[in-house]
Backbone bond lengths (Angstrom), bond angles and torsions (degrees), N, CA, C in turn:
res aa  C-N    CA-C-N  psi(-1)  N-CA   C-N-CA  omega(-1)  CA-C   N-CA-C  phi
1 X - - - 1.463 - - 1.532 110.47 -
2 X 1.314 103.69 -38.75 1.756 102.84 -174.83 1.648 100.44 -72.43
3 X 1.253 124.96 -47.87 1.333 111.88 -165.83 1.433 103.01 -73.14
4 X 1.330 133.52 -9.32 1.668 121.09 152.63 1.042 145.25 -90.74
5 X 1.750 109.15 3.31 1.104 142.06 142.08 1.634 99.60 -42.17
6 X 1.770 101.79 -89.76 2.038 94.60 178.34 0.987 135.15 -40.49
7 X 1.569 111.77 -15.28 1.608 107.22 -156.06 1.547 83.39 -100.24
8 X 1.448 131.69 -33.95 1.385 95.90 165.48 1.035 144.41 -94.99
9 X 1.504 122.40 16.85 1.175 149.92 -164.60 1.738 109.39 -96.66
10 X 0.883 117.56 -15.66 1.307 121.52 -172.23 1.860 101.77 -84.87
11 X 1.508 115.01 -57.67 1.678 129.99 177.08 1.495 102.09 -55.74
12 X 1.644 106.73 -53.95 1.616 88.15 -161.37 1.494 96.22 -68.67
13 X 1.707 145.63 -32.96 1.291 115.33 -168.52 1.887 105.61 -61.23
14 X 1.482 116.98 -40.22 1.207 123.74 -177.21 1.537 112.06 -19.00
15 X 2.059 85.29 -60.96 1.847 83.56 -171.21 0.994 126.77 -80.77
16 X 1.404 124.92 31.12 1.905 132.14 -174.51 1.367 77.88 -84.38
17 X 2.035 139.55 -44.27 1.779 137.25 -103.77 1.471 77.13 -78.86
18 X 1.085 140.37 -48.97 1.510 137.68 -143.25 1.733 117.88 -94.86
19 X 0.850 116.30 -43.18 1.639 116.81 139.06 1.561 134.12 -39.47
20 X 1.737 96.84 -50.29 1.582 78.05 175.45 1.110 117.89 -99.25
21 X 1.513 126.89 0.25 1.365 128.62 129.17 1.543 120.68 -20.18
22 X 1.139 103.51 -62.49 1.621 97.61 -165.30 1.810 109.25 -91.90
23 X 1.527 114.64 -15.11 2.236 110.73 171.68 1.694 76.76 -80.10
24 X 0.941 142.92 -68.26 1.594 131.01 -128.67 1.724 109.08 -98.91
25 X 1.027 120.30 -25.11 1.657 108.85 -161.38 1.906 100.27 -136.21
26 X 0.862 116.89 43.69 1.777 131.40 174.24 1.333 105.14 -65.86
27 X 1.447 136.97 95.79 1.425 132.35 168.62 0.975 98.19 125.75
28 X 1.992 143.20 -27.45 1.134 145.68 177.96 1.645 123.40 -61.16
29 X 1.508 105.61 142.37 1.303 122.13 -176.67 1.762 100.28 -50.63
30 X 1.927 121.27 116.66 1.146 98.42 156.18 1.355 151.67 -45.33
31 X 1.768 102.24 -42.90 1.251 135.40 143.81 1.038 125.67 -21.35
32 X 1.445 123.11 -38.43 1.843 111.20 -158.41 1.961 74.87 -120.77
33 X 1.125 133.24 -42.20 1.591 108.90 164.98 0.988 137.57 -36.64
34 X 1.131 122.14 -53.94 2.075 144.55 149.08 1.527 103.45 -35.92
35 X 1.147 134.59 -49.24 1.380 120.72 166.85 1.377 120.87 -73.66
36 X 1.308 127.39 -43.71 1.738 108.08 151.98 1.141 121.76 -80.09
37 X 1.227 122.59 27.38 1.614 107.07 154.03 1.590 116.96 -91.48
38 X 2.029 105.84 -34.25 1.487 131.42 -166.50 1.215 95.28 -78.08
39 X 1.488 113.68 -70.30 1.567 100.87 -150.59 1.608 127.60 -88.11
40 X 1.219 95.42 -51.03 2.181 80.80 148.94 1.108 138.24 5.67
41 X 2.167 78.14 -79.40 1.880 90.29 -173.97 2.007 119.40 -54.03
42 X 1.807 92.99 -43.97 1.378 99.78 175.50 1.204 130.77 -50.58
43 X 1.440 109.36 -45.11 1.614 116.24 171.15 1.404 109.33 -54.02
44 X 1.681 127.18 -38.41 1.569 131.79 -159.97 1.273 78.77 -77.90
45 X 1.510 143.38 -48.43 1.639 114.79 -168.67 1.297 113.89 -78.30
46 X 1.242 112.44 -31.91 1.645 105.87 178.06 2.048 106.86 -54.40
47 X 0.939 118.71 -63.39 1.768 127.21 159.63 1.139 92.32 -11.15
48 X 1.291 123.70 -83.73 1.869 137.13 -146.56 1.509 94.81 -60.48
49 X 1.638 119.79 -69.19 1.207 141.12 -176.60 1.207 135.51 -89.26
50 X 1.503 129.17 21.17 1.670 113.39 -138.95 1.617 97.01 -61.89
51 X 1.501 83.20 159.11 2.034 102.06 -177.07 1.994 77.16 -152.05
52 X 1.620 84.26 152.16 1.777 94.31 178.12 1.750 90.22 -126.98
53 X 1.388 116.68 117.49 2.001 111.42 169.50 1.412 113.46 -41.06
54 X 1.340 125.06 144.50 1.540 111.07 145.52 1.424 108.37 -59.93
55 X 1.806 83.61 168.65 1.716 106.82 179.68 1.594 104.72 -67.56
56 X 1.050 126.69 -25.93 1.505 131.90 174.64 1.646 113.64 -75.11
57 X 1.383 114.58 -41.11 1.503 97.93 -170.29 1.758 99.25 -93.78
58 X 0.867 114.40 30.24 1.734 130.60 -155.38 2.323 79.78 -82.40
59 X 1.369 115.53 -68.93 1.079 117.17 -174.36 1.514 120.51 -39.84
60 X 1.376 113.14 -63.92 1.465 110.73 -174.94 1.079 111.05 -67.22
61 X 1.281 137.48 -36.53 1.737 140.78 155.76 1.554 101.38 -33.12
62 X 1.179 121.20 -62.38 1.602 104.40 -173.18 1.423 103.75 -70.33
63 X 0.923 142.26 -34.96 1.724 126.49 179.39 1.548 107.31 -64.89
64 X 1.581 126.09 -30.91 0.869 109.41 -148.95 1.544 93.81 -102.27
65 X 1.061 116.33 -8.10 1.788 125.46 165.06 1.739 114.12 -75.59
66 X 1.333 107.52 -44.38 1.373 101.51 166.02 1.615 127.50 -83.99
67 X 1.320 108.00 -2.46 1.896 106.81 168.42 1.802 98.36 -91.00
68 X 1.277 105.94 -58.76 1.704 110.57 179.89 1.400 123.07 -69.85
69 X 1.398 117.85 -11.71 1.724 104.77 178.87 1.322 94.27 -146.94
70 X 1.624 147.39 -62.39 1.364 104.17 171.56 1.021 156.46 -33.91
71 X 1.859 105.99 -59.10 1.676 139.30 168.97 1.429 99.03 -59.22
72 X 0.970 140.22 -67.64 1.532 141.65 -173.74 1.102 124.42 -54.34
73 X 1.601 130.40 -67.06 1.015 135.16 131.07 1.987 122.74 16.39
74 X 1.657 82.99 -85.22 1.370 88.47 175.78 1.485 136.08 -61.49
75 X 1.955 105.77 -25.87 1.550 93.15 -171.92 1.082 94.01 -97.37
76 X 1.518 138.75 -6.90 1.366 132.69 172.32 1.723 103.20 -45.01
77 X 1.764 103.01 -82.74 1.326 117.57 167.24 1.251 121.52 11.98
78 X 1.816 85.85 -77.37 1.634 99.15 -168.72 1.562 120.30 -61.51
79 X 1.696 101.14 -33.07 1.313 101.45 172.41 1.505 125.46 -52.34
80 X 1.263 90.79 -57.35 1.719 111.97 -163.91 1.908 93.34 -70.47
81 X 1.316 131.27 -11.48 1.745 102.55 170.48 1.470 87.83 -93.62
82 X 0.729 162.33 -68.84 1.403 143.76 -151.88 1.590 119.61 -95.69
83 X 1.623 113.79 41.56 1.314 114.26 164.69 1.568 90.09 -141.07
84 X 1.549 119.42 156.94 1.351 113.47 151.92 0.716 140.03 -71.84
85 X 1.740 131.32 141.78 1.467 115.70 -153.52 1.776 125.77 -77.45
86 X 1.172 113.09 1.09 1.314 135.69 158.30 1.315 98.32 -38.91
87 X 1.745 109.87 -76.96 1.315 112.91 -138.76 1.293 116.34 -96.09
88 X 1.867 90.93 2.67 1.263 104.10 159.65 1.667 131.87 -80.93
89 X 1.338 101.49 -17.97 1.459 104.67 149.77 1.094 131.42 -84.10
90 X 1.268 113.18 -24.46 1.661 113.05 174.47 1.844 108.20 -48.90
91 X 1.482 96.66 -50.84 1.900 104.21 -170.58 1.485 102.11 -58.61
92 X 1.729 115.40 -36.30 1.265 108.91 -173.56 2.039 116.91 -72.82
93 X 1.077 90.51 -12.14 1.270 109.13 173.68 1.780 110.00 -65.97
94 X 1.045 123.07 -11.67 1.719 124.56 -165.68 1.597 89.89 -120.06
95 X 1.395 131.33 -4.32 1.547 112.21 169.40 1.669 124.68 -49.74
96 X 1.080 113.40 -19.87 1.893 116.86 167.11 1.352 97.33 -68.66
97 X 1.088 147.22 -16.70 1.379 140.99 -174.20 1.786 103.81 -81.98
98 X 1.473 100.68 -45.78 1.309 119.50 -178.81 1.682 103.72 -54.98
99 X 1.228 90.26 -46.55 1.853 98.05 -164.36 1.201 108.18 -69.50
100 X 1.491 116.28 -56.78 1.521 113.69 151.41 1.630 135.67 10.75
101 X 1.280 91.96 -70.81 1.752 123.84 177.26 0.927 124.05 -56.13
102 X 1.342 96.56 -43.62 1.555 104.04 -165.05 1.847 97.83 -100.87
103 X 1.370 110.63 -47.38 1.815 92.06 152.49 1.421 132.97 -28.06
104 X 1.379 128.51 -42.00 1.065 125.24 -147.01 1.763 98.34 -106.43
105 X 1.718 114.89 -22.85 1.596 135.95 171.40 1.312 104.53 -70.62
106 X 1.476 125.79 -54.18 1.058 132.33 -138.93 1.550 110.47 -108.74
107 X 1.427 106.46 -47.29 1.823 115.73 169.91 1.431 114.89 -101.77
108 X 1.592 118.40 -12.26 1.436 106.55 158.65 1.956 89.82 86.79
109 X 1.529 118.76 35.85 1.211 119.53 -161.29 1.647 98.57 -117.96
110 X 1.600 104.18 126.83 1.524 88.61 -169.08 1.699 112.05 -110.76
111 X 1.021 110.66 106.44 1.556 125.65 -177.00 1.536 102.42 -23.48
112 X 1.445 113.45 165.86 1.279 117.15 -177.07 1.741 96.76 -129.58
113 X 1.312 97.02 162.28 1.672 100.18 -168.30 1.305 119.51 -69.23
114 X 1.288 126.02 9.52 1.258 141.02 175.58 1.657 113.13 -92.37
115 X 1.718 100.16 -37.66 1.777 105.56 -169.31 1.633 90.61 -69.53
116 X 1.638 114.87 -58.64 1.002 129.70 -161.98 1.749 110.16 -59.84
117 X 1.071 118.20 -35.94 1.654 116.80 153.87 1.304 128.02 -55.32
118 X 1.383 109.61 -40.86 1.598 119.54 168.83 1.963 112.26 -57.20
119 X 1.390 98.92 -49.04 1.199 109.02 -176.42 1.195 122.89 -65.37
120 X 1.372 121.19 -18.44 1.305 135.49 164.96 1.369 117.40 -73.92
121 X 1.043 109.57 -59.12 1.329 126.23 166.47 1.862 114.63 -24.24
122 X 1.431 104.37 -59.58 1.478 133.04 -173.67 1.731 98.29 -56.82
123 X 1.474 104.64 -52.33 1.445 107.89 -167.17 1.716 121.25 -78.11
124 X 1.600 100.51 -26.31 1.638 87.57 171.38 1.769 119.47 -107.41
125 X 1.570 82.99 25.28 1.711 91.97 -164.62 1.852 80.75 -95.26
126 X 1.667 121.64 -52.02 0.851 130.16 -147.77 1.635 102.65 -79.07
127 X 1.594 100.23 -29.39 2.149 104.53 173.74 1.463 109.37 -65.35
128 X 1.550 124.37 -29.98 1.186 112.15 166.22 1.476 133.75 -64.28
129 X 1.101 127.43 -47.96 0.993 146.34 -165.66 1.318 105.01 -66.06
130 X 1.599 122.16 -47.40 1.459 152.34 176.90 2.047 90.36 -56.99
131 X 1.232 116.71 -60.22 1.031 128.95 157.27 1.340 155.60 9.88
132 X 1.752 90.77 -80.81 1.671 127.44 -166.83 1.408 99.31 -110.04
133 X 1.284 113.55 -25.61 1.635 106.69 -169.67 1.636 118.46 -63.20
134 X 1.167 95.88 141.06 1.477 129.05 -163.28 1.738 101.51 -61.30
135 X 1.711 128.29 -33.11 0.949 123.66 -173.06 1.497 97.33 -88.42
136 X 1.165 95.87 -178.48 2.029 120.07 -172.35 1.690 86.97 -88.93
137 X 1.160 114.44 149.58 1.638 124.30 -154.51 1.680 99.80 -156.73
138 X 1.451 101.94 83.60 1.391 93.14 162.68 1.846 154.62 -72.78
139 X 1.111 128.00 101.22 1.814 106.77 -141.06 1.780 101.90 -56.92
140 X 1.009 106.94 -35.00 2.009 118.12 168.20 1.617 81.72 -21.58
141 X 1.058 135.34 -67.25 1.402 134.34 -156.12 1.360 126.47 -77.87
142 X 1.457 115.44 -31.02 1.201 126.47 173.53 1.455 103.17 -95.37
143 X 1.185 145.91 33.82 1.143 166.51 119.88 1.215 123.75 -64.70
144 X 1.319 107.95 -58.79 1.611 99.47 167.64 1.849 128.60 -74.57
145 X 0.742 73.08 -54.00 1.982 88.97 140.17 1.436 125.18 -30.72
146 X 1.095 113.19 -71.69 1.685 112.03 157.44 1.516 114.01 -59.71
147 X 1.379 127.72 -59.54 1.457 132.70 147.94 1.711 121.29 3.96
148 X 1.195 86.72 -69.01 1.754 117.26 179.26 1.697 105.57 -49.33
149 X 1.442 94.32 -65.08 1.618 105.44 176.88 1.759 128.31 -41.79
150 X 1.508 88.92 -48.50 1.633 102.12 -167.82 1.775 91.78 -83.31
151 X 1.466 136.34 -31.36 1.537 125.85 174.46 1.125 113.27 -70.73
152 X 1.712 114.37 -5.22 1.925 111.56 -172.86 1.458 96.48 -85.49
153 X 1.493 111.86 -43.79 1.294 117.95 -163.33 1.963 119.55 -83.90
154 X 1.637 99.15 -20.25 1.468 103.40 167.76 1.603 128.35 -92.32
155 X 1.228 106.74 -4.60 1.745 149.77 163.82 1.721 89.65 -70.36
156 X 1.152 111.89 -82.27 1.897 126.83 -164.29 1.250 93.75 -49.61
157 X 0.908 130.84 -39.40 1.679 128.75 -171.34 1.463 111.80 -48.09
158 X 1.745 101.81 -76.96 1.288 114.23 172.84 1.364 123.29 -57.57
159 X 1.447 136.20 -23.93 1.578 146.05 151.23 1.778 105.98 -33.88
160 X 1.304 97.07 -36.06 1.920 94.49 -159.76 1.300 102.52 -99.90
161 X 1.255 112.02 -6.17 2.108 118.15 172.25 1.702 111.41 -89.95
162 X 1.313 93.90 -13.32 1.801 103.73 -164.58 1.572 110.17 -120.45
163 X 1.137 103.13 -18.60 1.658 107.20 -169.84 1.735 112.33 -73.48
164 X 1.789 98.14 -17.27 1.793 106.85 174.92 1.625 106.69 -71.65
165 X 1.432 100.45 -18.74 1.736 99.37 -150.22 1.850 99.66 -107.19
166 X 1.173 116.14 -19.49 1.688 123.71 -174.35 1.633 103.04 -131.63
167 X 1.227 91.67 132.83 1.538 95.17 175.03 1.149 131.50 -52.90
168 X 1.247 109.09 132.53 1.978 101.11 -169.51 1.199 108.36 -53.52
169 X 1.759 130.76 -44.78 1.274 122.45 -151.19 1.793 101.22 -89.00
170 X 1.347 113.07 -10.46 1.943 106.89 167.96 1.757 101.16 -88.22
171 X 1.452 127.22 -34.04 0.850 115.38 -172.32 1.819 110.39 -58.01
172 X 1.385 111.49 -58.24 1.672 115.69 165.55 0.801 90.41 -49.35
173 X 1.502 157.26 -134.82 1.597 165.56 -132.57 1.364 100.96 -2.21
174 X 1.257 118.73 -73.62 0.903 140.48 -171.47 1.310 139.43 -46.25
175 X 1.546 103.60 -58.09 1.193 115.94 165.90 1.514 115.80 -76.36
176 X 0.899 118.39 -17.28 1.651 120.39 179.88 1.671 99.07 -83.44
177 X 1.286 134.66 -27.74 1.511 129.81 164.53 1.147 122.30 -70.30
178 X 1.326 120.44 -39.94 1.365 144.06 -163.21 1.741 83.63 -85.17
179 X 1.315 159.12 -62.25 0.801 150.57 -79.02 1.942 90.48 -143.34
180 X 1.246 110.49 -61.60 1.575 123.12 136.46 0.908 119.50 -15.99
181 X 1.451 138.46 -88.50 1.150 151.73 145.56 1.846 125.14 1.52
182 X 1.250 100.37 -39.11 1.122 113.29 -162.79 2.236 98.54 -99.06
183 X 0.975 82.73 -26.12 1.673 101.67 -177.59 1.606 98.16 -84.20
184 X 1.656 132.65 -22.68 1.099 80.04 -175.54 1.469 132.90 -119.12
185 X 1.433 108.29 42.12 1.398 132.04 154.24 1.583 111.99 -68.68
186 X 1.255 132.41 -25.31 1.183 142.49 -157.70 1.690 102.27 -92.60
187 X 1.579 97.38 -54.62 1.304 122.43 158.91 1.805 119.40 -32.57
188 X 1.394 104.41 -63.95 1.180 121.10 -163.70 2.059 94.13 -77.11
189 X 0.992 116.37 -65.16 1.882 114.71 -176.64 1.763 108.52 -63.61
190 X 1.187 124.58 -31.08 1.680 117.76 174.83 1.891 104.18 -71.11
191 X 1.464 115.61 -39.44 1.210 117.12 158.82 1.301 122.47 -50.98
192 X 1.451 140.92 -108.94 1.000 148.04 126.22 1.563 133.57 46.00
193 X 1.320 106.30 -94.04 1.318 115.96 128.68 1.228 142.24 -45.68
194 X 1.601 159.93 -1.05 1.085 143.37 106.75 1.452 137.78 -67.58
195 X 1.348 102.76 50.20 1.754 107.36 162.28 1.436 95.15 79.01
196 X 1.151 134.25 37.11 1.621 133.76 -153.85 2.091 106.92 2.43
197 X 1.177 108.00 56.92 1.828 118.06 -176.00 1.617 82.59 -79.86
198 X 1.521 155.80 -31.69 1.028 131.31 141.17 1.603 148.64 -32.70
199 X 1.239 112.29 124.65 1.661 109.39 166.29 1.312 112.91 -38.90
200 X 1.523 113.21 133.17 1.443 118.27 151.18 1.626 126.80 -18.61
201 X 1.412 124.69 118.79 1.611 107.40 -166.42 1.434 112.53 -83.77
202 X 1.158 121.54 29.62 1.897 141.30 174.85 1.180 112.87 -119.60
203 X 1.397 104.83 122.79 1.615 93.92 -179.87 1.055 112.03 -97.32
204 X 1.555 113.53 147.21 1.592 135.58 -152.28 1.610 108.72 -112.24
205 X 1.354 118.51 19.29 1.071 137.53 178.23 1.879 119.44 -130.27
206 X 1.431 112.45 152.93 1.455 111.18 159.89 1.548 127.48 -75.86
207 X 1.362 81.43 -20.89 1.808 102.37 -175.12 1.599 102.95 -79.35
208 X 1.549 114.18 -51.96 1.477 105.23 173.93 1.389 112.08 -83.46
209 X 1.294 142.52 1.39 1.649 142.18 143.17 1.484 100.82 -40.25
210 X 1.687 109.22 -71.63 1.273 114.32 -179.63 0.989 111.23 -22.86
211 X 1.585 116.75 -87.32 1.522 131.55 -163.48 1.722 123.66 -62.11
212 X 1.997 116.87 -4.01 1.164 128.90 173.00 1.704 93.17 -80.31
213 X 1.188 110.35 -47.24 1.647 121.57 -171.38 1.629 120.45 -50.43
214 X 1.933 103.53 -28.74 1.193 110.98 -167.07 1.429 95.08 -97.35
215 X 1.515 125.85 -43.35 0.961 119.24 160.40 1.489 143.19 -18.30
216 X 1.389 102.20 -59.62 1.833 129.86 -177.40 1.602 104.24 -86.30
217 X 1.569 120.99 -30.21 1.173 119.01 176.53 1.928 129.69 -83.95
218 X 1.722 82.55 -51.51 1.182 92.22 -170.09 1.234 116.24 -93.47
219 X 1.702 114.96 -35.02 1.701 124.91 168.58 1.632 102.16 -76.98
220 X 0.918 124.92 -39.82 1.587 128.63 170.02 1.617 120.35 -56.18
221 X 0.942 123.37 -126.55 1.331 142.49 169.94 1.246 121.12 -28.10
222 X 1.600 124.33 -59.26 1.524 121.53 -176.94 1.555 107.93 -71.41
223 X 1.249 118.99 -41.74 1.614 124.33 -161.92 1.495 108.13 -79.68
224 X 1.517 114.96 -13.04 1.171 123.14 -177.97 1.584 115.40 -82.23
225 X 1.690 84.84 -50.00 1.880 109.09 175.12 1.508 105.14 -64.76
226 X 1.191 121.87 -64.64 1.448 102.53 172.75 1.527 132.07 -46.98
227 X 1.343 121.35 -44.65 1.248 127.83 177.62 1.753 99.04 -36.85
228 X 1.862 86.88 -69.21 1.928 91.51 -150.21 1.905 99.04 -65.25
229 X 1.481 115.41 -27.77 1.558 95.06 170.55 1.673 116.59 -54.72
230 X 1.094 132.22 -28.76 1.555 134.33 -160.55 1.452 80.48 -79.80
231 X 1.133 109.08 -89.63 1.418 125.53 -147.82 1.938 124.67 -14.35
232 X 1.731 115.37 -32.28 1.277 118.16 149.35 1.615 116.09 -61.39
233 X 1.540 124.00 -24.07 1.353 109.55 -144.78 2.176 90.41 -110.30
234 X 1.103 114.93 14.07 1.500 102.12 -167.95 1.691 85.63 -161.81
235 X 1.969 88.55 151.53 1.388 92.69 -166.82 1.532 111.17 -73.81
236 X 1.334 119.22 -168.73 1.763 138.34 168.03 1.032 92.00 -55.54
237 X 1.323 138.15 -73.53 1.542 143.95 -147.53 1.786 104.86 -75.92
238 X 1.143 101.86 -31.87 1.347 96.84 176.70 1.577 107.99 -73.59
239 X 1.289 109.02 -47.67 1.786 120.57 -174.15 1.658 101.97 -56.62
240 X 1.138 131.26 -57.82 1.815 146.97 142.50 1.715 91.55 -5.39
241 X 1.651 111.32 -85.84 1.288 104.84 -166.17 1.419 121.57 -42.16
242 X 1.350 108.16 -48.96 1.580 117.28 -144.38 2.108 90.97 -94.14
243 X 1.170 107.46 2.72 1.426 90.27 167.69 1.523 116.52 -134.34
244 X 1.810 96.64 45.93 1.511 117.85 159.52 1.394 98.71 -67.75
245 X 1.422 101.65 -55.89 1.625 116.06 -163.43 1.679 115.11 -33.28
246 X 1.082 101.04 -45.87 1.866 88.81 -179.42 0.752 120.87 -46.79
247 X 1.704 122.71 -83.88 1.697 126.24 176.92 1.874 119.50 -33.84
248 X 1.444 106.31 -23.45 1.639 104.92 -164.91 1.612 82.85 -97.23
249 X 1.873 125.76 -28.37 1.858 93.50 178.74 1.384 99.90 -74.20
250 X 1.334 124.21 -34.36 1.792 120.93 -177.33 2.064 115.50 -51.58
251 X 1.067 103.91 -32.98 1.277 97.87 177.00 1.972 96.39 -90.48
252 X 1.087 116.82 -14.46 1.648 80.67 -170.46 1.854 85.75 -96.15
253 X 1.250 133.25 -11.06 1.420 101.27 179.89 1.336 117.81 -111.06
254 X 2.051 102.84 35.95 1.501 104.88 169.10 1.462 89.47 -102.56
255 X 1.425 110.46 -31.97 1.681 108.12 -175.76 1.557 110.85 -60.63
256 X 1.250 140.27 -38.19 1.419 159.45 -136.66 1.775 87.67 -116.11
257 X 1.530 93.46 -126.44 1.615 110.93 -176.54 1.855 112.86 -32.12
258 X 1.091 108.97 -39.41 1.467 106.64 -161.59 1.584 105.90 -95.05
259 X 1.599 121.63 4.96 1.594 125.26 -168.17 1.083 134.68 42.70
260 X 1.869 121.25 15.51 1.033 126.00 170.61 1.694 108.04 -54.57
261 X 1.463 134.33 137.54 1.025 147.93 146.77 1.160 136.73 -33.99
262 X 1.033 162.20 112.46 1.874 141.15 138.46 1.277 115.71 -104.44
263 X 1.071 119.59 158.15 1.717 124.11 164.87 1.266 109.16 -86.16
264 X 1.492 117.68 175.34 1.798 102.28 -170.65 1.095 78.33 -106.59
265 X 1.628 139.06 56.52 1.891 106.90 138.90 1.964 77.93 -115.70
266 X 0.806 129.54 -1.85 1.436 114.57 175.07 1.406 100.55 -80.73
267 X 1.221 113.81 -66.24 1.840 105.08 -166.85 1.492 93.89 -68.02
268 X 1.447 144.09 20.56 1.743 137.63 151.77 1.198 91.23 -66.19
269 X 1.460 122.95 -50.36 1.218 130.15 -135.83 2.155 107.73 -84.89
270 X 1.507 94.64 -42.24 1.160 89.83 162.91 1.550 121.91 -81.37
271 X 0.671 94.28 -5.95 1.792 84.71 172.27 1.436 131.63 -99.23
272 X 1.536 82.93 -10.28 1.923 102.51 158.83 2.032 110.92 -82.02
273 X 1.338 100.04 -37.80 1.387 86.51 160.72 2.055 124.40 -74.55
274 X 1.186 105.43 -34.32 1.681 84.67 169.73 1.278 117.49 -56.83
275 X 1.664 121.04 -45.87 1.331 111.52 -171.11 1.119 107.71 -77.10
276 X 0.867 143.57 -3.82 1.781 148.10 -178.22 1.539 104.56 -86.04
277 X 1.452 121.12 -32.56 1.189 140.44 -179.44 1.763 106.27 -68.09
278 X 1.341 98.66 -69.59 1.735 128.14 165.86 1.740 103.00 -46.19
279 X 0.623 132.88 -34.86 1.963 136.88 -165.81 1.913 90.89 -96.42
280 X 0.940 113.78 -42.72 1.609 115.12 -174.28 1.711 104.44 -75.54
281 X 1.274 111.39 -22.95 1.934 112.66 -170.83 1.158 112.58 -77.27
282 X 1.893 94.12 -50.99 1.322 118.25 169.48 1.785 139.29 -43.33
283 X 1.539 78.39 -52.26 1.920 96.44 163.13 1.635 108.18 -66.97
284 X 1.313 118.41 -36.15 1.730 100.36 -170.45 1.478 96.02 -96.67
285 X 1.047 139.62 -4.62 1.437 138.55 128.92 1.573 106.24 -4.34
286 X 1.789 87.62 -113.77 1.484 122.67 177.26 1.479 108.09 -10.01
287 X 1.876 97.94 -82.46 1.628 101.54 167.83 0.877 146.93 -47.65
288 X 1.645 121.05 -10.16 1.313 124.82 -152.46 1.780 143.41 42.77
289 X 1.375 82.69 21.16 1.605 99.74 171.93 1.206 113.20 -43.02
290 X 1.466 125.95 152.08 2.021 121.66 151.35 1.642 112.69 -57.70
291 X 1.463 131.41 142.14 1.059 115.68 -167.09 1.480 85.32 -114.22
292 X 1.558 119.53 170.87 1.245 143.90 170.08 1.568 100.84 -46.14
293 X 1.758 107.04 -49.23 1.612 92.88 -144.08 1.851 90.58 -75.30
294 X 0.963 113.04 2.61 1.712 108.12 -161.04 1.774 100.43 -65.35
295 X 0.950 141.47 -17.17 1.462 153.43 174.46 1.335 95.85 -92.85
296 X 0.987 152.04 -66.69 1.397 149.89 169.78 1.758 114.10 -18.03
297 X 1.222 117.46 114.02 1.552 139.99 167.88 1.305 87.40 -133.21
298 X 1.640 103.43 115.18 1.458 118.59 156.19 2.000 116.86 -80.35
């Protein structure tokens, strides 16, 4: 019971990131967000846990901090302030499509006519919606967005070759400092350098304290720690299931809390992609297929 406690605890904090992205930090440097989301948290585990890398695993730690928490980090960011956070789960909703791809490039894994129906499914369910929506929709954004996707999953790759050989809890530590770190030059010249047309990178509120706090705590550190504790203790298909949940809490609390809109042939439409999502997990379940998310390190 407890380890399914974590295992779903890790997605649903995920899908608060894009919402409170968009009540709390509107006008803010993506850049300097990505560094309080990364490095904080890392320092709070080093505190709890400190671990120091060897000089040898020192290399793949920095690649794997700058594909998973700089690069990512950032085009997420960028996505999620200038998309609604709805529809920012909706896109996150088509990452099995992503995984897909890179299964079939990377492990030489050949989808079955069920994934590949699902995946279809995902992609013209998800162009509509991207589509029809009522807000102004920049593709600059859904670019990085896709961006985001393909650095989570070429990041996850190398996580699952290295994660036997370095301890999980320095590898997170680590890379989330290292990764910080590396952001905040990026931080400092996108600030700076653009006419400061950015918010102050301090928040000038209790309310955005709050929401920096939940950020670094709860999107940081706990959701991370829970994830990578589960992830030995519960299968692919289960890990697959239980990290539907993000994208589906991100669309219901852009629809709800955040007043994003749909018409009811749009929310038909998303709810033909969860179950289409759910019918594809299910089948490589049953069968025991390799699933998409099995390359996946969030």
């Amino acid at each position: 019971m407890k380890i399914t406690i974590f295992a779903i605890l890790a997605p649903l904090l995920w899908g608060t990131t894009y919402a409170v992205l968009s009540a709390f930090f509107s006008g803010w440097s993506p850049f300097v967000l990505s560094v309080w989301r990364a490095l904080p948290a890392g320092i709070l585990l080093l505190i709890i846990k400190p671990t120091l890398p060897k000089l040898s695993e020192l290399p793949v730690i920095f690649i794997i901090s700058f594909l998973n928490v700089t690069l990512f980090f950032s085009l997420l960011f960028i996505a999620a302030l200038h998309l609604p956070s709805a529809l920012v789960g909706v896109g996150m909703i088509t990452l099995p499509v992503v995984g897909l791809a890179v299964m079939g490039i990377i492990h030489q894994v050949k989808p079955s006519i069920i994934q590949l129906l699902s995946a279809s499914i995902l992609i013209i369910c998800s162009s509509y919606l991207f589509l029809t929506s009522k807000e102004s929709i920049n593709i600059e954004s859904i670019i990085y967005l896709i961006g985001a996707m393909f650095v989570l999953i070429l990041g996850s790759v190398l996580v699952k070759h290295v994660v036997t050989k370095i301890n999980w809890w320095k590898l997170l530590t680590w890379k989330l400092i290292f990764g910080g770190i590396m952001l905040i030059p990026l931080a400092y010249w996108q600030y700076y350098y653009s006419g400061h047309s950015f918010i102050y990178p301090i928040p000038q509120t209790l309310y955005q304290w709050g929401a920096i706090l939940w950020l670094i705590i709860s999107l940081g550190a706990i959701s991370y720690g829970a994830y990578i504790y589960t992830i030995p203790k519960i299968t692919t298909n289960e890990l697959s299931f239980y990290g539907t949940l993000n994208p589906i809490l991100a669309i219901i609390l852009g629809a709800t809390i955040m007043g994003e809109k749909f018409t009811m042939l749009q929310f038909f439409v998303i709810v033909i992609m969860v179950i289409s999502n759910f019918l594809a997990q299910y089948y490589e379940y049953k069968k025991k297929l390799p699933t998409e998310q099995s390359i996946i390190r969030y």
